[in-house]
C-alpha positions as MATLAB code, in Angstrom:
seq = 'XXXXXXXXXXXXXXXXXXXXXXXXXXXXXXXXXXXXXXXXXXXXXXXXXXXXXXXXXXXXXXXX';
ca = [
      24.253  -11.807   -7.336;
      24.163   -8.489   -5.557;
      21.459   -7.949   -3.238;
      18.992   -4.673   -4.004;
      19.800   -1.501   -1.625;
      17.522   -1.078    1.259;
      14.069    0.411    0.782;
      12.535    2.831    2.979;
       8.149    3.067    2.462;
       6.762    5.256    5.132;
       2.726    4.022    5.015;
      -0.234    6.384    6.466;
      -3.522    4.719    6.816;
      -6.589    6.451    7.827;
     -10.342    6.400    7.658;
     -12.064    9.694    5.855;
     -15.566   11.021    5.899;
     -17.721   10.479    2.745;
     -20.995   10.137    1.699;
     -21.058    6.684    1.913;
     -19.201    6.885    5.607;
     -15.964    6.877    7.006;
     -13.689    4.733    4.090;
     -10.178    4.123    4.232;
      -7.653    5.755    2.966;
      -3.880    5.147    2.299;
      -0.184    6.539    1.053;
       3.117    5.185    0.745;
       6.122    7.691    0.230;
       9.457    6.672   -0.527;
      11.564    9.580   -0.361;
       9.886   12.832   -2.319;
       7.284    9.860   -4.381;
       4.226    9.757   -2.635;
       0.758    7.285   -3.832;
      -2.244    7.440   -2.555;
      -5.053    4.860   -2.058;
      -8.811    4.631   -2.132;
      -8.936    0.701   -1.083;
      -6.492   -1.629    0.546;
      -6.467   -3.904   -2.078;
      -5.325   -1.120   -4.421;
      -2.345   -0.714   -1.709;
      -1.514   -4.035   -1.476;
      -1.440   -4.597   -5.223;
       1.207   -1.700   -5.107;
       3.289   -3.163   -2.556;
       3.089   -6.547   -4.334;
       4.665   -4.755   -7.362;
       7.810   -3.296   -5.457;
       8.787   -6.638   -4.220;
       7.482   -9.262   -7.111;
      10.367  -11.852   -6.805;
       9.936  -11.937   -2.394;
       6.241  -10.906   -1.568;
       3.816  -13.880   -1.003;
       0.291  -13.216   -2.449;
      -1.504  -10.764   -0.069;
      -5.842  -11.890    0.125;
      -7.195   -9.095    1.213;
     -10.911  -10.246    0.145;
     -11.658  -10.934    4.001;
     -10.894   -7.441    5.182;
     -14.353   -5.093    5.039;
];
């Protein structure tokens, strides 16, 4: 079996003003492809589907 290439993700997190108050916000660019989140779980639902076969199930229900 040969092993997958090396991935680069570069991940920005921030917080951003809205009505409701300041939310987080996220992106993850691998070379010129660039997604952008509105939740964490959203993000980590993304990550979970670059890496199926090695990422362990990521609970974010605790996180507020």
């Amino acid at each position: 079996m040969n092993p997958k290439p090396p991935q680069v993700y570069v991940l920005r997190i921030w917080y951003e003003p809205s009505p409701e108050g300041e939310v987080w916000r996220a992106s993850v660019s691998q070379g010129e492809e660039r997604h952008y989140f509105a939740e964490l779980q959203e993000l980590a639902r993304f990550l979970q589907g670059q890496f199926p076969e090695q990422t362990p199930t990521l609970h974010l229900e605790d996180v507020s």
